[in-house]
C-alpha positions as CSV (number, residue, x, y, z in Angstrom):
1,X,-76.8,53.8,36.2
2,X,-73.4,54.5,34.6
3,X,-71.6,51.6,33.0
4,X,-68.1,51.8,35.6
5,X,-70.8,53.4,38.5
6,X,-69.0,52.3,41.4
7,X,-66.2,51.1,40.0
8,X,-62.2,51.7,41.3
9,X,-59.5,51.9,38.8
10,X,-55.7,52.3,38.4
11,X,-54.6,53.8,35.0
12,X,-51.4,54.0,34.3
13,X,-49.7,56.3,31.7
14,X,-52.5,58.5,32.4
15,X,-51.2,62.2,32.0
16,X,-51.9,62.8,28.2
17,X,-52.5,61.1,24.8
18,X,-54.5,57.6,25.6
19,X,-54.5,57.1,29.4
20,X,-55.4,60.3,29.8
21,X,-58.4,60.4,27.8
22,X,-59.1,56.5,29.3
23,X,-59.2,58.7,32.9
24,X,-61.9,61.4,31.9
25,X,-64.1,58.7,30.1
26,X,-63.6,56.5,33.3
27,X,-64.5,59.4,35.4
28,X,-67.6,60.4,33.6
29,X,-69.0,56.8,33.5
30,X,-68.7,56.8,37.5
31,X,-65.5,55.2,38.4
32,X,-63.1,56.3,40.9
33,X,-59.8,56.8,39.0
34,X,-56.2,56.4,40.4
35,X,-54.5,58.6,37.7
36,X,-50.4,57.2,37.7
37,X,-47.6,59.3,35.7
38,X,-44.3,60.0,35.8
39,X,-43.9,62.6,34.1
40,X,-43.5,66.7,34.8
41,X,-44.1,69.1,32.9
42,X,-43.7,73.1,33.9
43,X,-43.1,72.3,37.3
44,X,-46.5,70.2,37.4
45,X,-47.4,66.0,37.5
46,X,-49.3,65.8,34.5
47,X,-51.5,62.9,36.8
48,X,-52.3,66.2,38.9
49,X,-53.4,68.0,35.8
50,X,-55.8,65.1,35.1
51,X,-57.3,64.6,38.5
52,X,-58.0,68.3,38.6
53,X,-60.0,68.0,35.5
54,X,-62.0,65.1,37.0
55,X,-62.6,66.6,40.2
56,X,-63.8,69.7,38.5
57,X,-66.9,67.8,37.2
58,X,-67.7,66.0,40.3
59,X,-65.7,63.1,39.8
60,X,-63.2,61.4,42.1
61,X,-59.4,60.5,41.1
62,X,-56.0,60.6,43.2
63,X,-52.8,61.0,41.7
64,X,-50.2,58.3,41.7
65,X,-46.5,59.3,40.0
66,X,-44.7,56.1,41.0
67,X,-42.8,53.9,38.0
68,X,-44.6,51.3,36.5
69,X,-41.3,49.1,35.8
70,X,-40.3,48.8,39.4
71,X,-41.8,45.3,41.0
72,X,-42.2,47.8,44.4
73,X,-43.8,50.8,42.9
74,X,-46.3,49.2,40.9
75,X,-47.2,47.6,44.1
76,X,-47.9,50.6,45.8
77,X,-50.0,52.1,42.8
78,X,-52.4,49.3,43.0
79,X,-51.9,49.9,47.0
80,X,-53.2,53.5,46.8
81,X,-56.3,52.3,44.9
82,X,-57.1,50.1,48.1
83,X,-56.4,52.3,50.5
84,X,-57.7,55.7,48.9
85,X,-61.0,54.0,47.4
86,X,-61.4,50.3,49.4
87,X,-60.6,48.3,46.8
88,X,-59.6,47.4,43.1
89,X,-62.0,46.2,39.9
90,X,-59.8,47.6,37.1
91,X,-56.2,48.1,35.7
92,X,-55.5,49.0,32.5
93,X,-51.8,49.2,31.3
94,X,-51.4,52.0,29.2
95,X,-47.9,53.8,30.4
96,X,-45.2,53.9,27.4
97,X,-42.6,55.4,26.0
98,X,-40.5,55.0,22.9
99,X,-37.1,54.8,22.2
100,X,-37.1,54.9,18.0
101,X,-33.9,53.7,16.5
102,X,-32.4,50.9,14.1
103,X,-31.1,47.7,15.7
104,X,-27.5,48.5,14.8
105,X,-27.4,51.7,16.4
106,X,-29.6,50.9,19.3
107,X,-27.7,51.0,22.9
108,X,-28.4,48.7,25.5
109,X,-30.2,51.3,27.9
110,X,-32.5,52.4,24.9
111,X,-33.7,48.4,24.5
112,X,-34.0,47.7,28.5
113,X,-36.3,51.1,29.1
114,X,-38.9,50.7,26.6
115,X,-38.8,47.1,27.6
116,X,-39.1,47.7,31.4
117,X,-41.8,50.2,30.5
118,X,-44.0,48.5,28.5
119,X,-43.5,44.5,29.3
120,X,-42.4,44.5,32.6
121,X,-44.6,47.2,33.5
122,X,-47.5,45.5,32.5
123,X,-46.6,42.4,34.4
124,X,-45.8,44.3,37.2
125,X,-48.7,46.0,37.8
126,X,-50.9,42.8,36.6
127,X,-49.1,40.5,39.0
128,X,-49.9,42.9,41.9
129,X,-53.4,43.2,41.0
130,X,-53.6,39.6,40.6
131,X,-52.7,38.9,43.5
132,X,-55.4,41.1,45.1
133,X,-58.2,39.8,43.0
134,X,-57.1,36.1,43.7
135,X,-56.7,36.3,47.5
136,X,-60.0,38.4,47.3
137,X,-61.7,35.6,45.5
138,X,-60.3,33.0,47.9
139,X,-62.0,35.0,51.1
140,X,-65.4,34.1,49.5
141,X,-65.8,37.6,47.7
142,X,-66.1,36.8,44.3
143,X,-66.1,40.1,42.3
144,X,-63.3,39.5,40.2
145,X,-61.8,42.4,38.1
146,X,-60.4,43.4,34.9
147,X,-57.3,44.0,33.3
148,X,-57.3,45.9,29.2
149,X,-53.6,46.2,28.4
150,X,-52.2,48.4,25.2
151,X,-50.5,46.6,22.8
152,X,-49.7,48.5,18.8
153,X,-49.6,47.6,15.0
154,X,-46.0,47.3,15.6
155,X,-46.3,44.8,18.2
156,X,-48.9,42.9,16.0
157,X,-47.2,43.3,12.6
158,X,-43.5,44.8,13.4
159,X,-42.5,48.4,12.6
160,X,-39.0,49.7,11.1
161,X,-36.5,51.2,14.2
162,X,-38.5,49.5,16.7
163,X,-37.1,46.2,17.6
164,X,-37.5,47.5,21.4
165,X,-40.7,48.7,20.9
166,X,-42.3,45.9,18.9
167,X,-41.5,42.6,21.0
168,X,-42.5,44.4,24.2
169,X,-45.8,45.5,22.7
170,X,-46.4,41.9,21.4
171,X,-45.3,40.5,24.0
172,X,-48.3,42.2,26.3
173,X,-50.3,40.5,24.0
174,X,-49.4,37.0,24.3
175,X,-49.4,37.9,28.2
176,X,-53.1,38.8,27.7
177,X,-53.8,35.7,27.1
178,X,-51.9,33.9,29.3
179,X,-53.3,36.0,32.4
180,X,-56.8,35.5,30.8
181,X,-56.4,31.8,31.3
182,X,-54.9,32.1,34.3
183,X,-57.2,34.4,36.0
184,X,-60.0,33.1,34.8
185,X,-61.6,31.0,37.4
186,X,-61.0,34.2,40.1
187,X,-64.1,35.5,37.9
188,X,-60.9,38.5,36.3
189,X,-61.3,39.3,32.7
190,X,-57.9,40.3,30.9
191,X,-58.3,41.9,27.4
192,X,-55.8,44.2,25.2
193,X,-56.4,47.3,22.6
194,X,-54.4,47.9,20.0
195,X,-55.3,52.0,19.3
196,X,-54.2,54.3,16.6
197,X,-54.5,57.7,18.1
198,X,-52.8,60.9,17.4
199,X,-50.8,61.3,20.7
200,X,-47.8,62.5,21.3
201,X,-45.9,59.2,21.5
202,X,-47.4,58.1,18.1
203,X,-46.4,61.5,16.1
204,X,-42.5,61.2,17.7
205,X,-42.4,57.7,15.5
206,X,-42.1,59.1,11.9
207,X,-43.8,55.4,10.9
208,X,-46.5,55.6,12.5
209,X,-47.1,59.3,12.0
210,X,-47.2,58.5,8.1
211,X,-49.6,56.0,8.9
212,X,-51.6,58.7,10.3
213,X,-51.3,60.8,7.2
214,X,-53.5,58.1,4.9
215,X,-56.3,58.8,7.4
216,X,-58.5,61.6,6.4
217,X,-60.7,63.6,9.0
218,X,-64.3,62.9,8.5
219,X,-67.3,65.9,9.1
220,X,-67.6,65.8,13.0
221,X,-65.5,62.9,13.7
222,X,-62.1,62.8,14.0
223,X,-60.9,58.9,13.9
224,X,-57.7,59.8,15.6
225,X,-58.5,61.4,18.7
226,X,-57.3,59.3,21.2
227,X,-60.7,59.4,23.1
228,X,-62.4,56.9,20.6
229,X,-60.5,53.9,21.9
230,X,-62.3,54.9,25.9
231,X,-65.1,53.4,25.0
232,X,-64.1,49.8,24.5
233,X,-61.4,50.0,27.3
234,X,-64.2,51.1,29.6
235,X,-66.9,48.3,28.6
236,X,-63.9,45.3,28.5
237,X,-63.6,46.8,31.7
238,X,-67.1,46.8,33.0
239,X,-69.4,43.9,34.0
240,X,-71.0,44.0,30.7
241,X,-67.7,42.7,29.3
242,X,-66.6,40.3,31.8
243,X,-67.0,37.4,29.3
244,X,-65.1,38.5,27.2
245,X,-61.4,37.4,27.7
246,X,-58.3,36.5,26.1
247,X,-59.3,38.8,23.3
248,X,-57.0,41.3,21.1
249,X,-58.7,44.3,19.4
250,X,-57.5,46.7,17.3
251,X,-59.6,50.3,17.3
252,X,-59.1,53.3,14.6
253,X,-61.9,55.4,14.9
254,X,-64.8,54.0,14.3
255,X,-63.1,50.7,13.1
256,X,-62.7,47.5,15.4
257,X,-61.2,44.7,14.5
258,X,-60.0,41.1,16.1
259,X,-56.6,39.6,16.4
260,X,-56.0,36.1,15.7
261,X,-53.2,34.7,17.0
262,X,-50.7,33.0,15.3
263,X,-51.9,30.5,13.2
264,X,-50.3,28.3,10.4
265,X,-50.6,29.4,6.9
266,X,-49.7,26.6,4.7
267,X,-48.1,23.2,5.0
268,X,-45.9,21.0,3.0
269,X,-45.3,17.8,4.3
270,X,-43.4,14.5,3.3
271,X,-43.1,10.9,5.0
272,X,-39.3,11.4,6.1
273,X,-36.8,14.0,6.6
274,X,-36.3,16.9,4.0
275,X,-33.3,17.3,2.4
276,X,-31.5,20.8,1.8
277,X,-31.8,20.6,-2.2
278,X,-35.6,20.0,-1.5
279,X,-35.8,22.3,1.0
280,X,-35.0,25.2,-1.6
281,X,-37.9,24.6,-3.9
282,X,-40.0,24.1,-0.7
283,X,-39.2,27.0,0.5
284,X,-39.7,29.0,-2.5
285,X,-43.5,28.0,-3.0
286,X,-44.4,28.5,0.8
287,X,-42.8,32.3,0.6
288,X,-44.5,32.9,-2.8
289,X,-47.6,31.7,-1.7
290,X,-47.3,34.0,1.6
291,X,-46.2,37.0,-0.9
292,X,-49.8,36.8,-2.7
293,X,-51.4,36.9,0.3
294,X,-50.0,39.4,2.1
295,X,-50.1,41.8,-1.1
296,X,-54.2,41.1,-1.1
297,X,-54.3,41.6,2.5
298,X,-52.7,45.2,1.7
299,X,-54.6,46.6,-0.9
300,X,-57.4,45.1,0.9
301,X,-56.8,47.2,4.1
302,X,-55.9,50.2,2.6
303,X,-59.0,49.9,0.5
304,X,-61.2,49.8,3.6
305,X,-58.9,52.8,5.5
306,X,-59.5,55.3,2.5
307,X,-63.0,54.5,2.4
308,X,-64.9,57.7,2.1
């Protein structure tokens, strides 16, 4: 038996790069895909470039092209799957877009579309399905569903000429979790990826694509091809993974690792309140102390990256 056999899904973002690859390894693992995109190209959905390649080997996918960051549309993409296919067990958040440029010259409308996008978005779509799940759950059928969202290094970390970009993207995360608690006793898992991938989006970031550059092709595997990350999206998504929850993961090629979440470092403490001439040498030792660390944490990654 195949490990989504069965399965319906809603992917959104799913006309190239991640979401797209997320769709054929979906498809080819037996679930039934709603493929949702915006976007045209030539005159063409590229969702209805992606069903047609799933349909081609037997598989079965819709198109969707509504706008994940209206409250009405997402509702009607996780509608679609329901009506189309009977039902819901998956969503993964995947749509994006990027809007690169430093805080001082940023424009309003730059900040509010790669939030709507991404953050709201996610929630929008999550809340919907949600809602399904959780009125399913309260009929007596007790099936539950899943939920992997996308988060990024720079929404784990931070990244130069995103400061729309970054807080969206960590934002999904700490939503993660917060759905994962929340959703937890309708039997629904919620994870997120963070994926380095050479897609489209990523190259247009000149960061990330130097990022990219320090990762060197291997014989017959290529660590950035976006489909490396399907995989884990489709087992989180599958009831081999339902126990997993709450859980961040970052993928490069063959490379997973887990997120903590924020956690304290160090601690000075004194029995009273600190005064500002204290606070100075305080200060000081905690940053210096941060500064060695994050300098070993550096060479160390970079050290496990180059890795032949």
């Amino acid at each position: 038996m195949k490990l989504l056999e069965n399965k319906i899904a809603v992917i959104t973002g799913a006309g190239r790069g991640l979401g797209r690859a997320h769709a054929l390894y979906f498809a080819e693992q037996g679930a039934k895909v709603i493929v949702n995109d915006v976007k045209e190209m030539e005159g063409e959905y590229l969702a209805d470039r992606v069903v047609k390649e799933i349909v081609s080997t037997g598989g079965e996918a819709e198109s969707n092209y509504e706008d994940v960051s209206s409250f009405n549309g997402a509702q009607r993409i996780i509608e679609q799957a329901i009506d189309a296919f009977g039902g819901l067990d998956i969503l993964v958040n995947n749509a994006g877009i990027l809007r690169d440029r430093m805080i001082f010259n940023m424009t309003e409308k730059e900040f509010d579309e790669v939030i709507n996008v991404h953050l709201k978005g996610t929630f929008n779509c999550t809340r919907h399905a949600c809602a399904y799940w959780r009125e399913r759950f309260k009929k007596g059928d007790h099936r539950g569903g899943s939920i992997v969202n996308t988060t990024s290094e720079a929404g784990m970390q931070g990244n130069i000429g995103q400061s729309n970009y970054a807080p969206a993207k960590s934002g999904i995360a700490t939503m993660t979790i917060v759905v994962a608690r929340e959703m937890k006793k309708y039997n629904v898992n919620c994870n997120c990826i963070s994926p380095l991938a050479r897609t489209e989006l990523a190259l247009s970031s000149p960061p990330v694509a130097e990022v990219m550059k320090l990762i060197p092709a291997k014989p017959n595997f290529d660590p950035l091809d976006p489909s490396n990350a399907s995989p884990l999206v489709a087992f989180l998504a599958s009831d081999k993974g339902r126990r997993i929850t709450g859980k961040v993961f970052r993928i490069i090629g063959g490379k997973i690792d887990l997120y903590k979440t924020w956690e304290i470092e160090s601690t000075i403490e004194k029995d009273g309140r600190w005064e500002p001439d204290e606070l100075e040498h305080v200060l000081a030792k905690l940053l210096e102390d941060k500064t060695r660390q994050e300098q070993t944490d550096l060479k160390q990654g970079l050290e496990k990256i180059l890795k032949p």
